[in-house]
VOLOVEX-443387 format. One record per residue (C-alpha): residue in three letters; chain; z, x, y. Coordinates in nm, 3 decimals, padded with zeros to 5 digits. Last residue first. Example, Ala and Ser with C-alpha at 12.3 -4.5 7.8 and 13.67 -1.06 7.14 Angstrom:
<sites>
@resn: SER; chain: A; c3: 00.714; c1: 01.367; c2: -00.106
@resn: ALA; chain: A; c3: 00.780; c1: 01.230; c2: -00.450
</sites>
This chain:
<sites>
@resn: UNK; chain: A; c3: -00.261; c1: -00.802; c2: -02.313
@resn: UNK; chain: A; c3: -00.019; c1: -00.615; c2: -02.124
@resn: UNK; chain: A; c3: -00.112; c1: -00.510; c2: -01.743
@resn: UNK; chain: A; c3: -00.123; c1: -00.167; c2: -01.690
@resn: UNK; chain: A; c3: 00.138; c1: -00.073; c2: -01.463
@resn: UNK; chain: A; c3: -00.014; c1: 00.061; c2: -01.128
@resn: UNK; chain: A; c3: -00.135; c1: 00.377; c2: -00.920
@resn: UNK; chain: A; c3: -00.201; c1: 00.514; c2: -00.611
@resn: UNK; chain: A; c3: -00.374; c1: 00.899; c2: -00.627
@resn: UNK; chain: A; c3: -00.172; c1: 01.185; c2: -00.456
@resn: UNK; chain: A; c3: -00.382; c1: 01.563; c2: -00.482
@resn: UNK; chain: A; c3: -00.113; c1: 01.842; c2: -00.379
@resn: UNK; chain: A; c3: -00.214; c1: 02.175; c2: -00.259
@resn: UNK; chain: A; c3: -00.124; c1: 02.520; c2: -00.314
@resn: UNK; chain: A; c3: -00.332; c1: 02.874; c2: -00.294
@resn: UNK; chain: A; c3: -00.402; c1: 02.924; c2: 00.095
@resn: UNK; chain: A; c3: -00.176; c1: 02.768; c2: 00.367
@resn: UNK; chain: A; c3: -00.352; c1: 02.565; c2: 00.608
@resn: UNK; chain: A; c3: -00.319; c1: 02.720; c2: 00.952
@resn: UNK; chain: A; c3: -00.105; c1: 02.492; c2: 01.251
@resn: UNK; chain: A; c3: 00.181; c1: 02.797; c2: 01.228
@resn: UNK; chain: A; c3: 00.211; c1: 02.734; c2: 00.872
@resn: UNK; chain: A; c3: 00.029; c1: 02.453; c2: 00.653
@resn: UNK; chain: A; c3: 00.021; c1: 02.255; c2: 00.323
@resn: UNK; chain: A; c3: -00.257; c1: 02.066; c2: 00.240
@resn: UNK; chain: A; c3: -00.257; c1: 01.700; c2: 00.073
@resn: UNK; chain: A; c3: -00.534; c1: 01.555; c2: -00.058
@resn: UNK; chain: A; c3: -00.459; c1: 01.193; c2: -00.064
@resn: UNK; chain: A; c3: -00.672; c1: 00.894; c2: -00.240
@resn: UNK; chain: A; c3: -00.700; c1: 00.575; c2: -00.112
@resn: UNK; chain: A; c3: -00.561; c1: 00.276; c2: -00.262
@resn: UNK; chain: A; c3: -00.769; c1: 00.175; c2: -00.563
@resn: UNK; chain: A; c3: -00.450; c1: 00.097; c2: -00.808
@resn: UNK; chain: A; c3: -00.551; c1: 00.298; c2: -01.115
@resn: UNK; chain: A; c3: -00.401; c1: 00.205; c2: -01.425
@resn: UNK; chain: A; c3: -00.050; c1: 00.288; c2: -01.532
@resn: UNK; chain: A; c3: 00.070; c1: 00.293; c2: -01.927
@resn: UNK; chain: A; c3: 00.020; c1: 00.692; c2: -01.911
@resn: UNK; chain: A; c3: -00.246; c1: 00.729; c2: -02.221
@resn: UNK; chain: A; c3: -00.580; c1: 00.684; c2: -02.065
@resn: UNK; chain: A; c3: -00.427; c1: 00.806; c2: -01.730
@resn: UNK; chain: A; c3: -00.364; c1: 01.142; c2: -01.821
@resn: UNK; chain: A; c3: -00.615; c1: 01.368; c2: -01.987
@resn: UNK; chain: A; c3: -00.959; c1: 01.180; c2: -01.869
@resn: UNK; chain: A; c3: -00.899; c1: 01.007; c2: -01.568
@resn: UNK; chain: A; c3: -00.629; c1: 01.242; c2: -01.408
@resn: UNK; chain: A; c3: -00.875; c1: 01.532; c2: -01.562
@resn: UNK; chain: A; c3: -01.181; c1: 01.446; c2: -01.368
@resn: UNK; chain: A; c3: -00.950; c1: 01.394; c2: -01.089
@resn: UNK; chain: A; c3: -00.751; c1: 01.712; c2: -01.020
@resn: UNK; chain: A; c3: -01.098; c1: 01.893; c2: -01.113
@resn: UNK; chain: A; c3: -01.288; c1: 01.717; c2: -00.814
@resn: UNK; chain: A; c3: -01.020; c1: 01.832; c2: -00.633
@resn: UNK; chain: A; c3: -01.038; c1: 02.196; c2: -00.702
@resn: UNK; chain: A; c3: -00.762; c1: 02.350; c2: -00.942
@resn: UNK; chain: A; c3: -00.491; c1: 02.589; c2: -00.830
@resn: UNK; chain: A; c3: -00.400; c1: 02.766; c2: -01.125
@resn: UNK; chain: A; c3: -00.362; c1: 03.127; c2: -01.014
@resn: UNK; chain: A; c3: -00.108; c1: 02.996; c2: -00.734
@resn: UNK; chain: A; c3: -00.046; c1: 02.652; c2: -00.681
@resn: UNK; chain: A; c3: -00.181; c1: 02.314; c2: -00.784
@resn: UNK; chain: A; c3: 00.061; c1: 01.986; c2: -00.788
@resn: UNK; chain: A; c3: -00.024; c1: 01.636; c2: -00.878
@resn: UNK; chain: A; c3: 00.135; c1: 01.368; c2: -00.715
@resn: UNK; chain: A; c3: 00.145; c1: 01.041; c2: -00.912
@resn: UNK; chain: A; c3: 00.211; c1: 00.762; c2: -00.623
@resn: UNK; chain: A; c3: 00.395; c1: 00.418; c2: -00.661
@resn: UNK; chain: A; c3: 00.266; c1: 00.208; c2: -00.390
@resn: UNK; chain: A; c3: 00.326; c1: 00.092; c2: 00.008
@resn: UNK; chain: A; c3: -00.006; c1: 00.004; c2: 00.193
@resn: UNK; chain: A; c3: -00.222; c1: 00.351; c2: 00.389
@resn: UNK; chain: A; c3: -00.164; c1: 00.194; c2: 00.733
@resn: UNK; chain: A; c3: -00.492; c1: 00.381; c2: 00.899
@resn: UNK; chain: A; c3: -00.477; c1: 00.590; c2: 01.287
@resn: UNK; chain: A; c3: -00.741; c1: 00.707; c2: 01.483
@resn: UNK; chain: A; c3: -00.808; c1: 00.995; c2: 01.740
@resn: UNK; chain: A; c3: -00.981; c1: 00.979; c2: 02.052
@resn: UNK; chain: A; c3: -00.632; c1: 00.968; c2: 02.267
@resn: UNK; chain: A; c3: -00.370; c1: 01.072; c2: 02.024
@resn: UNK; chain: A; c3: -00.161; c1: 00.815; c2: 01.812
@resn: UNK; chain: A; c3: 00.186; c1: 00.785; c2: 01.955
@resn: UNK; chain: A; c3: 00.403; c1: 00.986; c2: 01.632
@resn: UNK; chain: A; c3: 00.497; c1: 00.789; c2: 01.331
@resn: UNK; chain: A; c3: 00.296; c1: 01.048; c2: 01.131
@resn: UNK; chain: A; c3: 00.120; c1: 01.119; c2: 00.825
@resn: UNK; chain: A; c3: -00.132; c1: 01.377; c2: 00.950
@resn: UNK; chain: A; c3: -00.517; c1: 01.375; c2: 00.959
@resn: UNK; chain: A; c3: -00.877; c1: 01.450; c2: 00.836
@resn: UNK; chain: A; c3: -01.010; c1: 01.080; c2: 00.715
@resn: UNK; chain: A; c3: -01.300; c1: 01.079; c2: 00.554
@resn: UNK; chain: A; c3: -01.397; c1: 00.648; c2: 00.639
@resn: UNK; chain: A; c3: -01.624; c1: 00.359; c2: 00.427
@resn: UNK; chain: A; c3: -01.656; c1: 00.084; c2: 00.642
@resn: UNK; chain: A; c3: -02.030; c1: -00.113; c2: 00.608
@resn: UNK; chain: A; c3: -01.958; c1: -00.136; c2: 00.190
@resn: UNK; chain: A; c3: -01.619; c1: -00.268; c2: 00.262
@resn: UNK; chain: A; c3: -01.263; c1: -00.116; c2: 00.305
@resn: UNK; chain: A; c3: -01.298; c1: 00.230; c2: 00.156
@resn: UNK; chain: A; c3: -01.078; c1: 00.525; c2: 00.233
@resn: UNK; chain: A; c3: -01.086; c1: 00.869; c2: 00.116
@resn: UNK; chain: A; c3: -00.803; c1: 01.089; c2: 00.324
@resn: UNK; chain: A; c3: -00.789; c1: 01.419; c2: 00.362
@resn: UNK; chain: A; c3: -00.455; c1: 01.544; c2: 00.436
@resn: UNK; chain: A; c3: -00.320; c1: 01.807; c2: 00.675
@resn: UNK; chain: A; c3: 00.054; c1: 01.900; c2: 00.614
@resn: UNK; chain: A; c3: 00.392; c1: 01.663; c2: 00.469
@resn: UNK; chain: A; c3: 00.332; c1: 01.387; c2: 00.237
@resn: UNK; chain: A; c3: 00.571; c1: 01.268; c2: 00.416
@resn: UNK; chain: A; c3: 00.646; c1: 01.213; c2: 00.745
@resn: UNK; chain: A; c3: 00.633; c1: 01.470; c2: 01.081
@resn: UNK; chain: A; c3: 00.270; c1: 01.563; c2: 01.081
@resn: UNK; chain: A; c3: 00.168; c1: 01.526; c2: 01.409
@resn: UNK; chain: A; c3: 00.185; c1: 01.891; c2: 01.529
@resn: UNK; chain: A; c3: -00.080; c1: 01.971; c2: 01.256
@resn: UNK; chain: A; c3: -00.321; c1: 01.698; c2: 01.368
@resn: UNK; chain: A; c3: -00.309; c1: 01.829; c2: 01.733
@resn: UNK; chain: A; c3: -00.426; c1: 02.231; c2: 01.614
@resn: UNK; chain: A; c3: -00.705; c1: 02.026; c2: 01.453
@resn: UNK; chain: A; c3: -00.780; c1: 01.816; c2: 01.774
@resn: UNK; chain: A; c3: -00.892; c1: 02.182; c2: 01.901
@resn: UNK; chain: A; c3: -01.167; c1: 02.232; c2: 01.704
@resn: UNK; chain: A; c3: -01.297; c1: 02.467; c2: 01.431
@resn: UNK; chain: A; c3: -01.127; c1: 02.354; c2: 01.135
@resn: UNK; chain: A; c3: -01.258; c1: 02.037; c2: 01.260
@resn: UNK; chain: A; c3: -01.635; c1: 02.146; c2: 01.191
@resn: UNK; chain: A; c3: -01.572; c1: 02.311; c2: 00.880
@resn: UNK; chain: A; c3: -01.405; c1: 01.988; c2: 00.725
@resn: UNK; chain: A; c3: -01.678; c1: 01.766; c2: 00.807
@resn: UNK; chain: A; c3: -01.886; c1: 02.033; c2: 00.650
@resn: UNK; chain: A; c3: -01.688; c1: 01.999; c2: 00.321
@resn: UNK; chain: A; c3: -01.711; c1: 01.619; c2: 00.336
@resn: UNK; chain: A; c3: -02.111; c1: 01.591; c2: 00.354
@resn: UNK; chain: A; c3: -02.235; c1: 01.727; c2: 00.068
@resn: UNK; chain: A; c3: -02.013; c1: 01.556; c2: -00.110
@resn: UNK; chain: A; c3: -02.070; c1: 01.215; c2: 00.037
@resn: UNK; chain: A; c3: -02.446; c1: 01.210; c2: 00.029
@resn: UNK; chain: A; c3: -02.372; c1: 01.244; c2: -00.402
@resn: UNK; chain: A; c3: -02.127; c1: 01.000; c2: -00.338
@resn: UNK; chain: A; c3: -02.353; c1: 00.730; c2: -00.191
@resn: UNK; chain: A; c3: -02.172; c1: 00.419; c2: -00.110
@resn: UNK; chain: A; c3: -02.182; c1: 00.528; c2: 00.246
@resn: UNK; chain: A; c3: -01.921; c1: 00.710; c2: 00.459
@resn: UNK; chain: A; c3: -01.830; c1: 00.773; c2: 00.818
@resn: UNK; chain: A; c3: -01.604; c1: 01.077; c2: 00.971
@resn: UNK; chain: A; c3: -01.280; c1: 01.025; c2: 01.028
@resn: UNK; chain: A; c3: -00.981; c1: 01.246; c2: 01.300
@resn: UNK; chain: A; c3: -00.646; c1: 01.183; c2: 01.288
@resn: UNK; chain: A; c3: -00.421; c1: 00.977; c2: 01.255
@resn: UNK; chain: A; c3: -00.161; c1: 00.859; c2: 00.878
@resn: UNK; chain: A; c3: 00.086; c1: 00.573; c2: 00.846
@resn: UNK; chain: A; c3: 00.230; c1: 00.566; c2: 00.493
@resn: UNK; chain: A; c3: 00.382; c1: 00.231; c2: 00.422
@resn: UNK; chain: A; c3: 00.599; c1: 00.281; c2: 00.186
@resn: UNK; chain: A; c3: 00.691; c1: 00.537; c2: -00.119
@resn: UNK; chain: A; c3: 00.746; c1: 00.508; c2: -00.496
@resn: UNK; chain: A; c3: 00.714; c1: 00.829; c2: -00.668
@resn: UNK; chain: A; c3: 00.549; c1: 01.035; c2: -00.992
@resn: UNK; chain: A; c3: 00.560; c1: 01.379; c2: -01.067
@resn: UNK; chain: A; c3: 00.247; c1: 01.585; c2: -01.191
@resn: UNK; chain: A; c3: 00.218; c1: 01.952; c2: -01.326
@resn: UNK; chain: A; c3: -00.082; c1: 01.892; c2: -01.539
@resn: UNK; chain: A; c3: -00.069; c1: 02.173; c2: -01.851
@resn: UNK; chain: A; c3: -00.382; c1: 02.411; c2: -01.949
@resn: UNK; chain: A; c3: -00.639; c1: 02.266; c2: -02.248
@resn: UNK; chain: A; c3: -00.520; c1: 02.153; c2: -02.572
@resn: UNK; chain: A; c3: -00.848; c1: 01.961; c2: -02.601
@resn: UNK; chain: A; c3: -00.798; c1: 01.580; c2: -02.717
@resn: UNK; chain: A; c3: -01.125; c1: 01.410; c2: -02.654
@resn: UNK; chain: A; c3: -01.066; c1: 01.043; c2: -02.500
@resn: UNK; chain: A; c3: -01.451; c1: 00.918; c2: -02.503
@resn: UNK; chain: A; c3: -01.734; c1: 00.807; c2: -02.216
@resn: UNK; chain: A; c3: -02.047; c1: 00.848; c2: -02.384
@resn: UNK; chain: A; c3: -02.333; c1: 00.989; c2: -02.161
@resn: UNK; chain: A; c3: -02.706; c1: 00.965; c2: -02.229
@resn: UNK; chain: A; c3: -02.871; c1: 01.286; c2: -02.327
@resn: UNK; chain: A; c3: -03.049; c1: 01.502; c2: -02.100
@resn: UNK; chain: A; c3: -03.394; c1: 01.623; c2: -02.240
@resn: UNK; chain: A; c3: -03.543; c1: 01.937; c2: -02.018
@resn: UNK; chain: A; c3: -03.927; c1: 02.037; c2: -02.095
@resn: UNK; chain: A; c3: -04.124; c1: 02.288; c2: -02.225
@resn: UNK; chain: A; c3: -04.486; c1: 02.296; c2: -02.262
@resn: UNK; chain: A; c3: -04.555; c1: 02.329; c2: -02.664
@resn: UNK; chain: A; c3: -04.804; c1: 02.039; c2: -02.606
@resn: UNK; chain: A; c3: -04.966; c1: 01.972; c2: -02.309
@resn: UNK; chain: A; c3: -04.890; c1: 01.658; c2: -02.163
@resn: UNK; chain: A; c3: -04.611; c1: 01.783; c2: -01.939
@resn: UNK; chain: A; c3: -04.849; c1: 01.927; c2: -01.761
@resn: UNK; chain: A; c3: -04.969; c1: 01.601; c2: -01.619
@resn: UNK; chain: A; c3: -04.616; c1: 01.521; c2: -01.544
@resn: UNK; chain: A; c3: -04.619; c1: 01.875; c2: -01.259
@resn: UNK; chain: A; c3: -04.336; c1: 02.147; c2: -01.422
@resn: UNK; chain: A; c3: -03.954; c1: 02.252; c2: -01.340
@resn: UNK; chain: A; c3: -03.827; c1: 01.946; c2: -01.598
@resn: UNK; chain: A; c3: -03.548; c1: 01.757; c2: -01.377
@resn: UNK; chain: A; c3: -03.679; c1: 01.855; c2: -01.008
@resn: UNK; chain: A; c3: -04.037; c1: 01.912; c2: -01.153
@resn: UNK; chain: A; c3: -04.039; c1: 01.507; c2: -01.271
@resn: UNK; chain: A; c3: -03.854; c1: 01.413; c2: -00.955
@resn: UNK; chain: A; c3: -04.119; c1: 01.563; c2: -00.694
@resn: UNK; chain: A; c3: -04.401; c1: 01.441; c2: -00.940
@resn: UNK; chain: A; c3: -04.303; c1: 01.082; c2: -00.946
@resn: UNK; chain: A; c3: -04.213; c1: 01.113; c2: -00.544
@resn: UNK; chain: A; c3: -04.574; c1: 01.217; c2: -00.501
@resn: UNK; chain: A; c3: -04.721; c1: 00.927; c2: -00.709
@resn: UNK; chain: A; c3: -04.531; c1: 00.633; c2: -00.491
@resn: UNK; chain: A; c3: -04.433; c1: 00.314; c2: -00.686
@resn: UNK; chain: A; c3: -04.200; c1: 00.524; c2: -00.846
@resn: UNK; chain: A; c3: -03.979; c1: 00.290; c2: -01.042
@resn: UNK; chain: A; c3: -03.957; c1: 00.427; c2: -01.401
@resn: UNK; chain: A; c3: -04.267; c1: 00.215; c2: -01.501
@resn: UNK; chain: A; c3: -04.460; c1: 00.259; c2: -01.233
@resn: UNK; chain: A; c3: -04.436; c1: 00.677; c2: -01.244
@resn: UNK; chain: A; c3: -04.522; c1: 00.549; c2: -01.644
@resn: UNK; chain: A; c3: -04.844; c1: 00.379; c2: -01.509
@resn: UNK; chain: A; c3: -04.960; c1: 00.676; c2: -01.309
@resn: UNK; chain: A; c3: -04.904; c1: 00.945; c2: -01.544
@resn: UNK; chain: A; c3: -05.167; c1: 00.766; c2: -01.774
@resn: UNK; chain: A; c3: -05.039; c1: 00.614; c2: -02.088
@resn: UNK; chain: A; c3: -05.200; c1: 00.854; c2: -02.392
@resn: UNK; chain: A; c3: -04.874; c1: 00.833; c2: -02.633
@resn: UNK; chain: A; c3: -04.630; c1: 01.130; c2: -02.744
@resn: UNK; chain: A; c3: -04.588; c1: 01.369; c2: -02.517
@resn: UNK; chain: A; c3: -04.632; c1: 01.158; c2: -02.168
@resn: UNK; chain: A; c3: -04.386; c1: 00.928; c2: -02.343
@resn: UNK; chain: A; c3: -04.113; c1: 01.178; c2: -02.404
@resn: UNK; chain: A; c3: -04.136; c1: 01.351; c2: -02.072
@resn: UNK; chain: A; c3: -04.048; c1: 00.929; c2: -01.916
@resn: UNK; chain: A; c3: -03.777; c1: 00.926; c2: -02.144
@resn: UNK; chain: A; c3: -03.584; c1: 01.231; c2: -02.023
@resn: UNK; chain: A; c3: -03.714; c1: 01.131; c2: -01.616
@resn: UNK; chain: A; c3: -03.572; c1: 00.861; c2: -01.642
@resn: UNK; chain: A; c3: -03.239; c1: 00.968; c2: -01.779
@resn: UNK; chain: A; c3: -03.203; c1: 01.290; c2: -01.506
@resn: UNK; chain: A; c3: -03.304; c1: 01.009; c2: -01.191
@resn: UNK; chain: A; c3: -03.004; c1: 00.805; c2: -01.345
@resn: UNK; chain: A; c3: -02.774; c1: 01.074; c2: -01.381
@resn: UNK; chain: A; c3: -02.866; c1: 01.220; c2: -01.011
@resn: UNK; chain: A; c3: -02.817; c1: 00.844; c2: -00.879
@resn: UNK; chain: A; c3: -02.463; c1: 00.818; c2: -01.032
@resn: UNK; chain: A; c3: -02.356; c1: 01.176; c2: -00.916
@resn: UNK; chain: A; c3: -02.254; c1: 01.457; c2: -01.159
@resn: UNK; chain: A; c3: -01.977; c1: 01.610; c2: -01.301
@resn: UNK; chain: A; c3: -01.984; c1: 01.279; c2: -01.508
@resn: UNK; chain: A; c3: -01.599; c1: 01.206; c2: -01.491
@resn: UNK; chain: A; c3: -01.566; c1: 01.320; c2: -01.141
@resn: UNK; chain: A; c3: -01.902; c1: 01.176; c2: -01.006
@resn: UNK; chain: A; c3: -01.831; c1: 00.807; c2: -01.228
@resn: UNK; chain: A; c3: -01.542; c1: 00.762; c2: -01.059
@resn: UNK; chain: A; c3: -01.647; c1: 00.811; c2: -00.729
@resn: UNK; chain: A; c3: -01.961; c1: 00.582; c2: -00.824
@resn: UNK; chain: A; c3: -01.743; c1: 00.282; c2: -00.972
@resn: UNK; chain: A; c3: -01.541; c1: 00.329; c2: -00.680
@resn: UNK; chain: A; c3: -01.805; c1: 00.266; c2: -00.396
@resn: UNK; chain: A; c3: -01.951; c1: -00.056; c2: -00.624
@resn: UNK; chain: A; c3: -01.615; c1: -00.130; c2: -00.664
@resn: UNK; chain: A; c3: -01.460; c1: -00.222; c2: -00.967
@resn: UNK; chain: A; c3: -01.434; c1: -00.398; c2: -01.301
@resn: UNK; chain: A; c3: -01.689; c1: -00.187; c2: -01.486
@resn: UNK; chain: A; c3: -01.948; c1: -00.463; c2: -01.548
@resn: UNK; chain: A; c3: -01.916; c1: -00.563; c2: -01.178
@resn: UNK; chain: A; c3: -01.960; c1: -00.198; c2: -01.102
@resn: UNK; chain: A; c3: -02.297; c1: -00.188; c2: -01.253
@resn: UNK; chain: A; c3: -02.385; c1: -00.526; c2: -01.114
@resn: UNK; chain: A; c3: -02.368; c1: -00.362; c2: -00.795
@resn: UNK; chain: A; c3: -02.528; c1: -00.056; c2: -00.858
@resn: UNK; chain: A; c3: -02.832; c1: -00.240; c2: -00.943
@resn: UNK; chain: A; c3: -03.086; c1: -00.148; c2: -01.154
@resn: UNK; chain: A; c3: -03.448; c1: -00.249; c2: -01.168
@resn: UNK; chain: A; c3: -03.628; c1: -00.171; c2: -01.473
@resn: UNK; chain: A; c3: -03.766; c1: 00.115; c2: -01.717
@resn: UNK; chain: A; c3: -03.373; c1: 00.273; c2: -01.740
@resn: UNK; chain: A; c3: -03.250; c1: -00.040; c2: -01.757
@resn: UNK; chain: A; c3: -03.035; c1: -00.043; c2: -02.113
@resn: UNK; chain: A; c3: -02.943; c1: 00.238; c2: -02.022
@resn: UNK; chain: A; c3: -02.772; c1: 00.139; c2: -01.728
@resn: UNK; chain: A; c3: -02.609; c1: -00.144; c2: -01.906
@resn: UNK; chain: A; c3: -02.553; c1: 00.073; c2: -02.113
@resn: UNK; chain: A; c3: -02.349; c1: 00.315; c2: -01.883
@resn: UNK; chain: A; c3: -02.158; c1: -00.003; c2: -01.763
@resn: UNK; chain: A; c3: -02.048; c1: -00.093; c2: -02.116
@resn: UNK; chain: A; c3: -01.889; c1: 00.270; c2: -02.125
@resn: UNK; chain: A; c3: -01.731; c1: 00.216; c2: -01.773
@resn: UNK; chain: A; c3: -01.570; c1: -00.063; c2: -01.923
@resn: UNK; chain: A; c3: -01.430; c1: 00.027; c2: -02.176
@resn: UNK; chain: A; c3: -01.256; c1: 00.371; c2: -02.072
@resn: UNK; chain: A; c3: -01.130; c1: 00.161; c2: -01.817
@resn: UNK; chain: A; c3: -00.931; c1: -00.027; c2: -02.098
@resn: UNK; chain: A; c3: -00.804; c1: 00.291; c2: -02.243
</sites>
């Protein structure tokens, strides 16, 4: 439950700097990770990204002082960081759907979003069909697309990476290279720094690596695979909401920040429909 911890101390640290600077980076110190992973993680806990949270809490406190003291709109834009009027406004009506100087009026109606608290809730919810394996080196080509520490930029940008190569040729060539396990077409999530952050669309293979494609050493770990199929199958972001939530708080491993694995399936170089695998590195907790 350690993680648990210290992504909670990380959230107040946030709160406690709602009216100040904060910085991602000390953020993630506070959590023990990554600036990167802290945000990842925080996205498929949250439901939501890091920046949207933050934007949602300032803009909660900054509708409660317009209501209750006579600061002008201009000084509490200042005060939440918007040095700039017009972005003010643009996040105010994003969060509450009216102007701040409307917001003054009383009886207008406004949106308050709570701060998050990061528990263990016991739900009784559907089962996690997971195994767990040691495996090597697992060499992987393909095609990448570039990254930044931004997740919410991230997810909008993924699924139309994976529209675009769906559509191209050097798909059809990263089905015939999949001859290793995890067998089909896997999206990969790697981070090395904050200046290379990679989507990788690609095989495991041992295969020559393709002209114009590129090839990653994912480093040798224990794996829990978790399986959808069928009426079940759950969406990624799903896979690891609950892996953080339902399984890892009480599985003796911690996360080992390797990069994660979609894996899926295909059939005559197609991806096969209703089953895929999600593979995420992990590690014994260490004992206190």
């Amino acid at each position: 439950m350690k993680w648990l911890e210290n992504l909670s101390r990380a959230i107040e640290y946030i709160e406690n700097h709602l009216d100040k600077d904060i910085s991602y980076d000390e953020a993630a110190q506070i959590a023990c990770c990554s600036t990167y992973y802290f945000q990842r993680v925080f996205s498929y806990v949250a439901g939501i990204s890091l920046s949207e949270y933050i934007r949602r809490r300032r803009m909660t406190q900054a509708a409660f002082e317009l209501q209750r003291t006579d600061k002008k709109v201009v000084d509490i834009a200042l005060k939440y960081g918007y040095a700039s009027p017009t972005s003010f406004n643009r996040a105010f009506k994003n969060v509450h759907g009216i102007a701040p100087f409307t917001a003054k009026s009383m009886g207008s109606k406004l949106n308050a979003y709570p701060a998050i608290k990061f528990s263990v809730t016991v739900t009784g919810g559907s089962a996690m069909s997971y195994h767990i394996e040691e495996k090597e080196a697992i060499g992987i080509a393909g095609i990448r697309t570039p990254l930044i520490e931004d997740m919410e930029e991230n997810q909008r940008a993924i699924p139309h990476f994976w529209e675009d190569v769906l559509q191209k040729k050097e798909f059809q060539t990263i089905c015939d290279l999949s001859n290793q396990q995890p067998h089909g077409v896997l999206g990969v999530s790697v981070y090395e720094n904050p200046q290379n952050i990679f989507y990788y669309i690609a095989s495991a293979t041992d295969h020559p690596v393709p002209i114009g494609m590129f090839e990653y050493e994912i480093p040798a770990s224990t794996w829990v695979v978790f399986e959808n199929h069928g009426c079940l199958k759950e969406d990624v972001q799903s896979v690891f909401k609950r892996f953080y939530t339902e399984w890892l708080p009480f599985s003796g491993y911690e996360y080992a920040g390797l990069p994660d694995i979609e894996v899926y399936p295909i059939h005559d170089q197609k991806l096969i429909n209703g089953h895929s695998e999600v593979w995420i590195a992990i590690k014994k907790e260490k004992e206190n």
